[in-house]
C-alpha positions in Angstrom: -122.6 111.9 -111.6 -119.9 113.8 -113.9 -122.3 113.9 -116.5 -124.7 115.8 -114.3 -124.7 119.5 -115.3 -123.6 121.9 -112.0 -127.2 123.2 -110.5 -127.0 126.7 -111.4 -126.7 129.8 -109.7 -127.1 132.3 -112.0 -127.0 135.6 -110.1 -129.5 138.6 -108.5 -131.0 139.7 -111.5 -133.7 139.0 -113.9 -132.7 138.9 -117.5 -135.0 138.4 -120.8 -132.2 135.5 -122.2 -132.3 133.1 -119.7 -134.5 131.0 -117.2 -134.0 131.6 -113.7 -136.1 131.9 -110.4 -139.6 132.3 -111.1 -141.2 134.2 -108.2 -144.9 133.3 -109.5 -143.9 129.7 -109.9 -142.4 129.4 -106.5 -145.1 130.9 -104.9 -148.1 128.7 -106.7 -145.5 125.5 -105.7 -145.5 126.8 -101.7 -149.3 127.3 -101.4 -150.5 124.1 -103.3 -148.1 122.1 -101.1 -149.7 124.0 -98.1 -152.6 123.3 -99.4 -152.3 119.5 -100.7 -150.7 119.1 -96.8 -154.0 120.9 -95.0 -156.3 118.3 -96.8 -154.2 115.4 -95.9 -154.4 116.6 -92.1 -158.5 116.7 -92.1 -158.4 120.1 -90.3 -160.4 122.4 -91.4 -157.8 125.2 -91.4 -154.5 125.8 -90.5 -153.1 128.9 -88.2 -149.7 129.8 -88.3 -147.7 131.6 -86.0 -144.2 129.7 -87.6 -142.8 132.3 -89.5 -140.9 130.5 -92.1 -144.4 128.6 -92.7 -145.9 131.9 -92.7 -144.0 133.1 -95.1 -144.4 129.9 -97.4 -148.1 129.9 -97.4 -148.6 133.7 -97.8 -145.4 134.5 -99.8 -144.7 137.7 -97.0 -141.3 139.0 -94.6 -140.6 141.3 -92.4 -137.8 141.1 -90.3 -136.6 138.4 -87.6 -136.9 141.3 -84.6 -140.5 141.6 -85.8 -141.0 138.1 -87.0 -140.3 136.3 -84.2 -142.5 138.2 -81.6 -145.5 135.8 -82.4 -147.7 138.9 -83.6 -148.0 138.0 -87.3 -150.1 134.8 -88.2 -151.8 133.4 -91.2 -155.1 131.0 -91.6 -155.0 128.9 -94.6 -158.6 127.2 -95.0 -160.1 124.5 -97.0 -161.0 125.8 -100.4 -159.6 129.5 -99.8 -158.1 130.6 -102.8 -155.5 132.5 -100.3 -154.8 132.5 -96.9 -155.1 135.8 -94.3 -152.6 137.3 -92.6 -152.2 139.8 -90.0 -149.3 141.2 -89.6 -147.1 144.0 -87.9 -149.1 148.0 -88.4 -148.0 149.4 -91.5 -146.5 146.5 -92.7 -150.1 145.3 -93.8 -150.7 148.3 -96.1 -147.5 147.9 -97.2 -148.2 144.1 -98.5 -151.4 145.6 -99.5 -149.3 147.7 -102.1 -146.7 144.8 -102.9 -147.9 141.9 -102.2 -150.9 141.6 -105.4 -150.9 138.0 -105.2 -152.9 138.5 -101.7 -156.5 140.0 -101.5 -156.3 143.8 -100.0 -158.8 142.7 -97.4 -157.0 139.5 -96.5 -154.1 141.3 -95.1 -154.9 142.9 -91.7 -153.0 144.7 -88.9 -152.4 141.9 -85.6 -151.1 142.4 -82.4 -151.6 140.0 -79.7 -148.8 141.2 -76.9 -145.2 140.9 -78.0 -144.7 137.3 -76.2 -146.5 138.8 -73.2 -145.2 142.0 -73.3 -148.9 143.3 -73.1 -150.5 140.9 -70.7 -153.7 138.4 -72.2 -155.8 140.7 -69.8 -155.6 143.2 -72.3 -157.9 141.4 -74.3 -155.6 140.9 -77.6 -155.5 137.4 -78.3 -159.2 137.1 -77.2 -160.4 139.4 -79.8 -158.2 137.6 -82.6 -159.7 134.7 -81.9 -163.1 135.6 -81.8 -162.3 137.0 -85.6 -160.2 133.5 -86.8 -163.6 131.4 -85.7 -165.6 134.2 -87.4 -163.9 133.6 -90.4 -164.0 129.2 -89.8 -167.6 129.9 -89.2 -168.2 131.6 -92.6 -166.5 129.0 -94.2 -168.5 125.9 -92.2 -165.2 124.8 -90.4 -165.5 126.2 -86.8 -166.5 122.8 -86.5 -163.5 120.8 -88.0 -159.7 120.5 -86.1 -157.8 123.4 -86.4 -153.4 122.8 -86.9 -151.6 125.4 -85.2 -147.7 125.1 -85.6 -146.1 126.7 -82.5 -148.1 128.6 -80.1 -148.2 130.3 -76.9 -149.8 129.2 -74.4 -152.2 131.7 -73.5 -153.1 132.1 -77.0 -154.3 128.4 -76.9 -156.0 128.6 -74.0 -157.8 131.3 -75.3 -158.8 129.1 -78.8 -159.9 126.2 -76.6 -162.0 128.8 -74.3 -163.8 129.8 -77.4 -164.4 126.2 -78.4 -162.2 125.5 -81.1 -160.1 121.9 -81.2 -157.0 122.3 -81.6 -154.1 120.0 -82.9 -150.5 119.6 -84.4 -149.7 121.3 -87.4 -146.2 121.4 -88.0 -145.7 117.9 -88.5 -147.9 118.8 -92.1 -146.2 121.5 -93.0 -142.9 120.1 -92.8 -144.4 117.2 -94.7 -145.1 120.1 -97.6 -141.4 122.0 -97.3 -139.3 118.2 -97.3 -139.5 118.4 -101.4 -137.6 121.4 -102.8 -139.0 123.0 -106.7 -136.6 124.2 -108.7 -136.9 127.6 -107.7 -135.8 126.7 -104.5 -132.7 124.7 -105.2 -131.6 127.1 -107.7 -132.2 129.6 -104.7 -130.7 127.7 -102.0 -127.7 127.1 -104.6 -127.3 131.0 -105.3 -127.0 131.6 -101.3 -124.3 128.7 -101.3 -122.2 130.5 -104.0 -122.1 133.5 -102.0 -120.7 131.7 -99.1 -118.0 129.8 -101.7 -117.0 133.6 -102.6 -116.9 134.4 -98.9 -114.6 131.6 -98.1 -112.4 132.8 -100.6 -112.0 136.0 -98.6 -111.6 134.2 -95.3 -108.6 132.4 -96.6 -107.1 135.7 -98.0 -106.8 137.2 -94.4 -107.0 134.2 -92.1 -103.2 135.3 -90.8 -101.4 135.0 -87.3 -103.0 138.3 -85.5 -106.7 138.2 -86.7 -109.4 137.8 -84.3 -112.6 135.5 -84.4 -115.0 138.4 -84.6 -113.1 140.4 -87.2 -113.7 137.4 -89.4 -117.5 137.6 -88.8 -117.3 140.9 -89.3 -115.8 140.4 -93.2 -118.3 137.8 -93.5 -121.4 139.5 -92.5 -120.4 142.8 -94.7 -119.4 140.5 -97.8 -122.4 138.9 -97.1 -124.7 141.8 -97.2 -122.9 143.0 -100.5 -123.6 140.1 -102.3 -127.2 140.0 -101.5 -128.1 138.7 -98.2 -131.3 139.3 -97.0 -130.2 138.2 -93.2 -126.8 136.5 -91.9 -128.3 134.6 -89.5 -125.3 133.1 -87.2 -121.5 133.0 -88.3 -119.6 130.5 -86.0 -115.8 131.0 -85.9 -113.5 128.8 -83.8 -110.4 128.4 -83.6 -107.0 126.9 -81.9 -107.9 125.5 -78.4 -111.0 126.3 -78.6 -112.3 123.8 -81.5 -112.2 120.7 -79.1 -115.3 120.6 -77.9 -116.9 122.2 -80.2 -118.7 125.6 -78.5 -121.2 126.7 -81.8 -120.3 130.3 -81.3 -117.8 132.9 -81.4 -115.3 135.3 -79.4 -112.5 138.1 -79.7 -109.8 135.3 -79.8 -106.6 135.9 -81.8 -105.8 133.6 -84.5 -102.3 132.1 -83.8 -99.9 130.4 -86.2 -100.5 126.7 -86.6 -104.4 127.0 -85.1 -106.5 125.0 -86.7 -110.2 126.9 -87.2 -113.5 126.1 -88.5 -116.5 128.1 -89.5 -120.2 128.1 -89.9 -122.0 130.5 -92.2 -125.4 130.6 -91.8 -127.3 133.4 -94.1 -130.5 133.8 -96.5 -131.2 134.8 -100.2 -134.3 135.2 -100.5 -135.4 133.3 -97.6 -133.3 129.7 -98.4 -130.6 129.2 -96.2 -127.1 128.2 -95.8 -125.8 126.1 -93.2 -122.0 125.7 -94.6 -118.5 124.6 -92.3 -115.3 124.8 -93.9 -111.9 123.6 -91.4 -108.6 125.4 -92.3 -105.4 125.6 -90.9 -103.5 129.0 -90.5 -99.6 128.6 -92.2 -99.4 125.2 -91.1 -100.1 122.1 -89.9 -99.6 119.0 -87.7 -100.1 115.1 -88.2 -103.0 115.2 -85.2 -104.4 118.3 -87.2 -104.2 116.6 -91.0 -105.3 113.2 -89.2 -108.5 114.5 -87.8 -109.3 116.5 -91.2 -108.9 112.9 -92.8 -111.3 111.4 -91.0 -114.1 113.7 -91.0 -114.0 113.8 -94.8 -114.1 110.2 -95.0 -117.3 109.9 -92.7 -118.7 113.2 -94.9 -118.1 110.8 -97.8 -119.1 107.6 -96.7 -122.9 109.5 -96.0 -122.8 111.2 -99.4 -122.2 107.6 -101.1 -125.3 106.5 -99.5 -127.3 109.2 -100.3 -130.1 108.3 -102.7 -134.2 108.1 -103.1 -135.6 105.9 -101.2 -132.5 105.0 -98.4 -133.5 105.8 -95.0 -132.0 107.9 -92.8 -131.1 105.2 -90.2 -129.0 104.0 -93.2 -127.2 107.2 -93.8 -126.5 107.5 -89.5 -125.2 104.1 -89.3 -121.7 105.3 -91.9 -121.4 107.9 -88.6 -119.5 106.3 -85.7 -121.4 106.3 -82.7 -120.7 108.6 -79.7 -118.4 106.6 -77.8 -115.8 106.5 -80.4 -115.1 110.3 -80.4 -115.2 111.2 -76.9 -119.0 111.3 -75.5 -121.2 109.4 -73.2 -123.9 109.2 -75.4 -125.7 110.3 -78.7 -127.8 113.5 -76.6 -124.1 114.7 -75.8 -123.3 114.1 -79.3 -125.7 115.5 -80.9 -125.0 118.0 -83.9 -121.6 116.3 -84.3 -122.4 113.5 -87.0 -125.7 115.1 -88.1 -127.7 116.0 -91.1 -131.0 118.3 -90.9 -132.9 119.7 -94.2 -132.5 123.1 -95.3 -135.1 125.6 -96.9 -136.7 128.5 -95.5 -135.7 127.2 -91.9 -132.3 126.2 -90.9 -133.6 122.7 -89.4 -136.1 121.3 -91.6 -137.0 117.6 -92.5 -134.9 115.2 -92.5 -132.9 115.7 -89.3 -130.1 112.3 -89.6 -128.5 111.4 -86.6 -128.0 108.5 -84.5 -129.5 109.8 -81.7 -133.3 110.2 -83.4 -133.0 108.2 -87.0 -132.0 104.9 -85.7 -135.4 104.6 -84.5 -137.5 106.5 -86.4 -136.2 106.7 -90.4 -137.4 108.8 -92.8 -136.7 107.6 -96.5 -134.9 109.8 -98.8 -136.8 111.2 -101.5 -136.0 113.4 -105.1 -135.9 117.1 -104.5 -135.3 116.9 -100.6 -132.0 119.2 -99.6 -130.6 118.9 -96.5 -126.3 119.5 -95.2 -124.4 117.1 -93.7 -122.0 117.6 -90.8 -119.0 115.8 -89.6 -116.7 116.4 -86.7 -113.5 114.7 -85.7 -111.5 115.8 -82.5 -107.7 115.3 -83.3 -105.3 113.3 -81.1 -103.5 116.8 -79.9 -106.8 117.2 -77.9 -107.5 121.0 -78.6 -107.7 121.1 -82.8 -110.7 119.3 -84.7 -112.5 119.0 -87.9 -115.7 120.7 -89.0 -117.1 119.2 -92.5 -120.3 119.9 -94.1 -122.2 119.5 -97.3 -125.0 120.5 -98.5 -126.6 118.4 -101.1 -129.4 117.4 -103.2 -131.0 114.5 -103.5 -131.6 113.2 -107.1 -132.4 110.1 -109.2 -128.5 109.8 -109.3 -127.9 110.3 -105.6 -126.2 113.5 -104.1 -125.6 116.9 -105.8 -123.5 118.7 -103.7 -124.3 122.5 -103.6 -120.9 123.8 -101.4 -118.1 124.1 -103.7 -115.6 125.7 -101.7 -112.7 123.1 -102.0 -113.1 120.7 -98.8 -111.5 117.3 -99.9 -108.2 117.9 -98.4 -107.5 120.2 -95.5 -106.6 123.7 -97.1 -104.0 125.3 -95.4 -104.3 129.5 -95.6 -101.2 131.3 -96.3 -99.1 128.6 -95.9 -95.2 129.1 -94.5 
């Protein structure tokens, strides 16, 4: 691999001199995998309330407070050169003005009750779903299965009143986000280089006296000046609080000798980071440099195997199981020793872990991206190691993408 150049991350901008993200490109890629994935699931359409699968299909955002509320949804049918979407009020004229790729009178306003904010007596959902099986019934598909990705209930009850047969979706369109284009590695390795340059300014300040939050504070704003569109979750732990691991974060002051880990989780243009760097604060102990030694060597152990065409069973089995670091089982375990694809969504295809891929593998393919997590608890039983990597898969085997120096346990402002 040292032949292999670096993947590149080139910056914000457009320039006339080089080749970087092409927005068309990426968005012909997203909708023909869509596409390609809706003919292999012989439905006749697919809704989608999913709104990272909304926004692959459609090439449309707004934000998560709106985005989540299950009020925005798209229907991608056979043979449609473009999907519809209905989205949040003004936003629709707004993609109507900006968003040329879609059809003016494929963009329409939806509201179907906030996650029951406005009860289903209101008569919301029933009307949008007599208009999406107008629309199948135009096509000839009112007929044919309909995939719907994740759903309410009420609004399924509603699409089976009206006679419409509904099944699984997401399972497809994860098949059609598993293999990353170039546009999307080189995006996914732009977001990774702003978290390398936030690291930098974590180590800078991570002193005695410093609290939790006021690191994801720094982060966040550093974040947001390099060109964030959302910092989804920053995990900061530290001292007595690292063993067990809690995923979140608190006003605690960082003490000398504390070993602490963090989790930066943020988008550029919609690909995500999911990126865990372990340092200690002036010092450290043998338990401390121990536990740091051993996650790294599990991290590496899954990177060696990482390759087209291993399974994921292969890569969980380099992982110790459960037992040997302190759980009952591989459900308590789970996000520990762990691997899960990256892309518009935090969890994607594959997900590796001993408690799921021992069973059922999926092989490793070309173009798939995905981070890997270890986690080692240290003898002291407070301090432990957070590792992860987030890599490519190539010909070659692994690209790594998070190039904040990891190998050995960095020590900030050592004493």
């Amino acid at each position: 691999m040292t032949n292999v150049r670096p993947i590149a991350a080139p910056g914000h901008s457009a320039v006339d001199y080089e080749e970087r993200v092409d927005f068309a490109r990426l968005r012909n890629y997203r909708l023909n995998r869509a596409k390609a994935a809706l003919e292999a699931s012989g439905c006749g359409a697919f809704l989608l309330f999913d709104f990272y699968n909304i926004r692959y299909t459609t090439q449309t955002w707004i934000g998560g407070a709106l985005g989540d509320k299950m009020t925005r949804y798209a229907l991608l049918t056979r043979d449609a050169a473009e999907p519809w979407l209905w989205d949040f009020g003004s936003a629709v004229r707004h993609h109507q003005l900006y968003s040329n790729w879609l059809p003016d009178e494929n963009c329409r306003p939806g509201m179907l009750g906030m996650r029951g904010a406005v009860a289903p007596s209101a008569g919301l959902m029933e009307t949008a779903v007599r208009e999406i099986k107008g629309l199948l019934e135009e096509a000839g598909l009112a007929n044919e299965p309909i995939g719907v990705d994740i759903v309410e209930p009420p609004f399924l009850f509603e699409m089976e009143k009206q006679g419409l047969h509904v099944v699984d979706a997401q399972q497809f369109m994860l098949d059609a986000r598993e293999i990353k284009s170039s546009d999307e590695i080189m995006l996914l390795a732009q977001a990774a280089a702003m978290v390398d340059g936030v690291y930098q300014d974590i180590v800078d300040v991570l002193k005695p006296g410093i609290r939790e939050n006021d690191i994801v504070a720094l982060a966040s704003k550093r974040l947001y000046e390099l060109g964030s569109d959302q910092v989804e979750a920053i995990n900061a732990i530290s001292g007595e609080r690292c063993n067990p691991h809690p995923h979140n974060f608190t006003d605690r002051l960082i003490r000398p000798g504390d070993q602490a880990f963090f989790d930066i989780i943020h988008s550029y243009n919609g690909y995500r980071t999911c990126y865990y760097r372990t340092f200690n604060v002036g010092s450290a102990t043998s338990p401390q440099h121990d536990a740091y030694a051993k996650a790294r060597e599990w991290m590496d152990a899954a990177i060696e195997m990482i390759k087209p065409g291993v399974g994921t069973d292969e890569v969980a089995a380099v992982w110790p199981e459960a037992t040997e670091f302190g759980f009952d089982n591989e459900l308590a375990a789970f996000g520990l020793q762990f691997g899960h694809g990256l892309g518009l969504g935090l969890h994607e295809r594959p997900i590796i872990s001993r408690l799921n891929s021992m069973n059922e593998p999926v092989e490793l393919k070309e173009g798939m991206v995905f981070a890997l997590e270890t986690y080692c608890p240290a003898s002291d039983g407070v301090s432990a190691a957070r590792i992860e990597e987030e890599v490519v898969v190539t010909a070659d085997g692994a690209q790594i993408l998070t190039l904040f120096p990891a190998q050995n346990l960095f020590v900030a402002n050592e004493y």
